[in-house]
C-alpha positions in Angstrom: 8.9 26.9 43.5 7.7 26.9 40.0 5.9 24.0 38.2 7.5 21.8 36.5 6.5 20.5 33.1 8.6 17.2 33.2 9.1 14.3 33.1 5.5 14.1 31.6 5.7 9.8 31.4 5.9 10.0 35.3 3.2 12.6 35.5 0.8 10.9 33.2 1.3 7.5 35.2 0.3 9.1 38.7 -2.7 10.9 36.5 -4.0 6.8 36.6 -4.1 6.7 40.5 -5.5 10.5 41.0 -6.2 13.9 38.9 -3.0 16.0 38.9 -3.0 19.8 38.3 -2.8 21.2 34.4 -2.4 24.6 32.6 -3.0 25.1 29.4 -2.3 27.9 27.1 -3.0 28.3 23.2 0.4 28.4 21.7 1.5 32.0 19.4 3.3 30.0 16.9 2.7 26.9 15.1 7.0 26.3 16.1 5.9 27.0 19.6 2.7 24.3 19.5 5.3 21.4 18.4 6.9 21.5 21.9 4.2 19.9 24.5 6.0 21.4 27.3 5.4 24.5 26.0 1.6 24.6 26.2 0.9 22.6 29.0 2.2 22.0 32.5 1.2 19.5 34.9 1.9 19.3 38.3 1.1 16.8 41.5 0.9 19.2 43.8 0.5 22.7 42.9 -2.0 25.1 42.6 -3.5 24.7 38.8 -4.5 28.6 38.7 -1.2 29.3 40.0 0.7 27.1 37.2 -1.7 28.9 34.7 -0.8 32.7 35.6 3.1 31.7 35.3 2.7 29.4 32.0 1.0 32.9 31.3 4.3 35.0 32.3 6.4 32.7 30.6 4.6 32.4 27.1 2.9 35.6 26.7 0.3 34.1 25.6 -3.2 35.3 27.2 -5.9 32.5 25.9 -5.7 29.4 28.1 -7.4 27.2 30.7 -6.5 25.3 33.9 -7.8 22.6 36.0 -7.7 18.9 36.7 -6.2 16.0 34.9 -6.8 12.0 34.9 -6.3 9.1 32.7 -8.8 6.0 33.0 -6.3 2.8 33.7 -8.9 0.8 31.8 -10.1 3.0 29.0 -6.8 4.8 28.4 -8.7 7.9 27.7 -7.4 11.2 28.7 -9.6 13.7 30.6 -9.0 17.3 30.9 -11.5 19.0 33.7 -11.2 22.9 33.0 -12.1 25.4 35.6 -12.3 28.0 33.3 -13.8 28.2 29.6 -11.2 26.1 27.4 -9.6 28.4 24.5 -10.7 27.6 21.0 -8.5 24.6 18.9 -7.5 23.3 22.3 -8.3 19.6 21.5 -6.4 20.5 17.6 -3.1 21.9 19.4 -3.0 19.2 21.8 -3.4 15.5 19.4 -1.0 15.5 18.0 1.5 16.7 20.8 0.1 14.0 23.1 0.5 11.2 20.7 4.5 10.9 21.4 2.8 9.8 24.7 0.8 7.3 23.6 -2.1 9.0 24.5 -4.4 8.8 21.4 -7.8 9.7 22.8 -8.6 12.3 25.2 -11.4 14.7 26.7 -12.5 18.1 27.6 -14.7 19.0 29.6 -15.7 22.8 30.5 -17.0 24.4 34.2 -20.1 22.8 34.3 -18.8 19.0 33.1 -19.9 19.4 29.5 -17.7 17.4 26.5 -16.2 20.6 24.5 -17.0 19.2 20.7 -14.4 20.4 18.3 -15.0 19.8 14.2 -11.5 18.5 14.0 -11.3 16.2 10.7 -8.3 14.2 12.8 -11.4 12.4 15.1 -13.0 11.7 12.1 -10.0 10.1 10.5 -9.0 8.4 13.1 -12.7 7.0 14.0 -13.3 5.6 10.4 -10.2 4.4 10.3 -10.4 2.3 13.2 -13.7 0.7 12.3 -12.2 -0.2 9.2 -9.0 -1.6 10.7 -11.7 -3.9 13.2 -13.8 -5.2 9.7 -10.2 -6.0 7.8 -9.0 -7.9 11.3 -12.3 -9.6 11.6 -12.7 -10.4 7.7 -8.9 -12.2 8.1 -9.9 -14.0 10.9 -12.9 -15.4 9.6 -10.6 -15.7 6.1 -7.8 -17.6 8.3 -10.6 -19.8 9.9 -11.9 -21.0 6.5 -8.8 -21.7 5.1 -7.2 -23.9 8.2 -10.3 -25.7 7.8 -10.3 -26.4 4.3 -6.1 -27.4 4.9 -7.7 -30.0 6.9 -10.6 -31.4 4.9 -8.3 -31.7 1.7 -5.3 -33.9 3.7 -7.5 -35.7 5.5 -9.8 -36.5 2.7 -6.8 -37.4 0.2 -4.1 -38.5 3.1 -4.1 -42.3 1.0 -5.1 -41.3 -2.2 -2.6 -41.5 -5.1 -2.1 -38.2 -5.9 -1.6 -37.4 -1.8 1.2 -35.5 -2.7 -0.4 -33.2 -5.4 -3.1 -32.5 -2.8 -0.5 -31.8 0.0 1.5 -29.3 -2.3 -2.0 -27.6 -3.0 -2.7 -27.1 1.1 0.7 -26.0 1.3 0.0 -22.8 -1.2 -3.2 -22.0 0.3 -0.3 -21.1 3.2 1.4 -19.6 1.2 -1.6 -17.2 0.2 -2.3 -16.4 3.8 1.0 -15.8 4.7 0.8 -13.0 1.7 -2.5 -11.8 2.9 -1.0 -11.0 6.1 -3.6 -9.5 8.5 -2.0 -8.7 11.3 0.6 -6.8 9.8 -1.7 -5.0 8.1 -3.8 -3.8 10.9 -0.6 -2.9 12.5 0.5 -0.6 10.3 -2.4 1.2 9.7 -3.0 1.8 13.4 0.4 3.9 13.5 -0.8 5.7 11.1 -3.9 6.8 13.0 -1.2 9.0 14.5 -1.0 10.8 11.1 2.6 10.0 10.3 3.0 10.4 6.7 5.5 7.4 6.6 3.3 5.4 8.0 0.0 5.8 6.3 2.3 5.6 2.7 3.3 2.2 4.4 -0.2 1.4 5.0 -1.8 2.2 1.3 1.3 0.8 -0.4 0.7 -2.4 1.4 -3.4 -2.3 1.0 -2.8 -1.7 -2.3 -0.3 -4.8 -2.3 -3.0 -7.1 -0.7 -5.8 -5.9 -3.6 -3.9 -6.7 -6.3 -2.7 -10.3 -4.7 -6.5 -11.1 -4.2 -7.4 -10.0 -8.0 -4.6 -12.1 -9.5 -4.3 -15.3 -6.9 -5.7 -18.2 -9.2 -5.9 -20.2 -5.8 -7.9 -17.5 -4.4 -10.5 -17.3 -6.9 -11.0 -21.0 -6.9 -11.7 -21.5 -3.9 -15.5 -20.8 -3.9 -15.6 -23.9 -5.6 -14.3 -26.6 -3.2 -16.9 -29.0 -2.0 -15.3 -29.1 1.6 -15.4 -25.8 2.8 -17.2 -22.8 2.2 -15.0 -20.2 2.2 -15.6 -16.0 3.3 -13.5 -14.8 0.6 -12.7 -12.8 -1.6 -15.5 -9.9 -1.0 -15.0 -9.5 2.8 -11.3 -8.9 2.4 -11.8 -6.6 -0.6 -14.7 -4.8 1.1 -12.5 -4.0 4.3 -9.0 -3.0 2.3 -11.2 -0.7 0.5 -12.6 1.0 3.1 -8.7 1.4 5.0 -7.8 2.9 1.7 -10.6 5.7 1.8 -10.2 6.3 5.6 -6.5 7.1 4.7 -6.9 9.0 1.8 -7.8 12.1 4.5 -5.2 14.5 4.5 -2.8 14.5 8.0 -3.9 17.0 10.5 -2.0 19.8 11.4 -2.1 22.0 14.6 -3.5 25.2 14.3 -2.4 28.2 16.4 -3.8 31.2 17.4 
């Protein structure tokens, strides 16, 4: 009985309990690498040398590896353990194959339990990306913080003067102005683009670019460094991290090569 190479979501949820069997073969063509089942099988049960020599058969492709396969239920990363010497651009064919199964980090290891380290300008992406995704989250949160605080200090402060109602309209812009600096959102979007869809990471400069320019032009913004009730983290934080998203996206999207 031949091994299967679906349904992949059921194998890849037993792979959290216990290793299941994998073969893996370097794809001929680049149309042949954009079909996951066509370059690795995985198996409960079966024999991994066995499901390499027919993935072999049924390819014709010669470079390849086998072994044992498990995903950390905490972690979520990915761990290939090869029993053989893993073929060259392995980790390059497979990101961005994996990804439709929300698997975005992953491991090799060779015979003897060593990490195989590819230069593969996708990690690097990815990695600076993410680091600049955690300083724009943590510089809105600090931001968001300030700003409920100082919504508080003015009302209070003002709550019976006689211009309450000037000072009310003025914590309801400031708001407004987080509302537009929208972290969340932000973070969200540039996270799917760590999968290097080009939609996405246009969606993700267009809207960086969107949240720069409201910070240079906000009046509100800019005036806020002088309040006397709260001191506020903002504007250089914010800048600072949308800056760095910008250049971490700037990278080119990776591409799978074949051999």
């Amino acid at each position: 009985m031949p091994a299967r190479p679906i349904p992949y979501p059921l194998l890849i949820k037993t792979a959290r309990a216990r290793p299941v069997s994998f073969a893996y073969v370097l794809p001929k063509s680049k149309d042949q690498a954009m079909d996951l089942a066509s370059v690795l099988v995985l198996h409960k049960r079966h024999k991994a040398e066995r499901m390499f020599r027919n993935l072999k058969k049924t390819t014709g492709s010669r470079r390849g590896t086998y072994g044992a396969l498990q995903l950390d239920p905490e972690t979520h990363v990915m761990t290939f353990t090869c029993q053989t010497d893993p073929p060259p651009r392995m980790r390059r064919v497979l990101r961005p194959l994996l990804k439709d199964y929300k698997i975005r980090r992953f491991r090799i290891l060779d015979p003897t339990g060593s990490e195989v380290i590819e230069h593969d300008p996708a990690d690097h992406r990815a990695e600076r990306l993410e680091s600049a995704i955690t300083a724009w989250s943590q510089a809105y949160e600090h931001f968001a913080r300030d700003i409920n605080q100082l919504q508080e200090a003015i009302v209070t402060t003002f709550a019976k003067d006689a211009n309450a109602a000037f000072y009310r309209e003025t914590a309801s812009r400031l708001s407004e102005l987080q509302e537009r600096l929208n972290g969340p959102r932000l973070a969200e979007v540039a996270l799917q683009a760590i999968q290097n869809e080009t939609s996405n990471t246009h969606r993700a400069k267009a809207l960086a670019d969107h949240y720069l320019k409201t910070i240079d032009n906000d009046h509100v913004l800019s005036a806020l460094q002088d309040n006397p009730f709260v001191t506020v983290r903002a504007p250089a934080p914010l800048i600072q991290a949308l800056q760095e998203i910008l250049a971490a996206l700037i990278a080119p999207p990776h591409e799978p090569e074949v051999g």
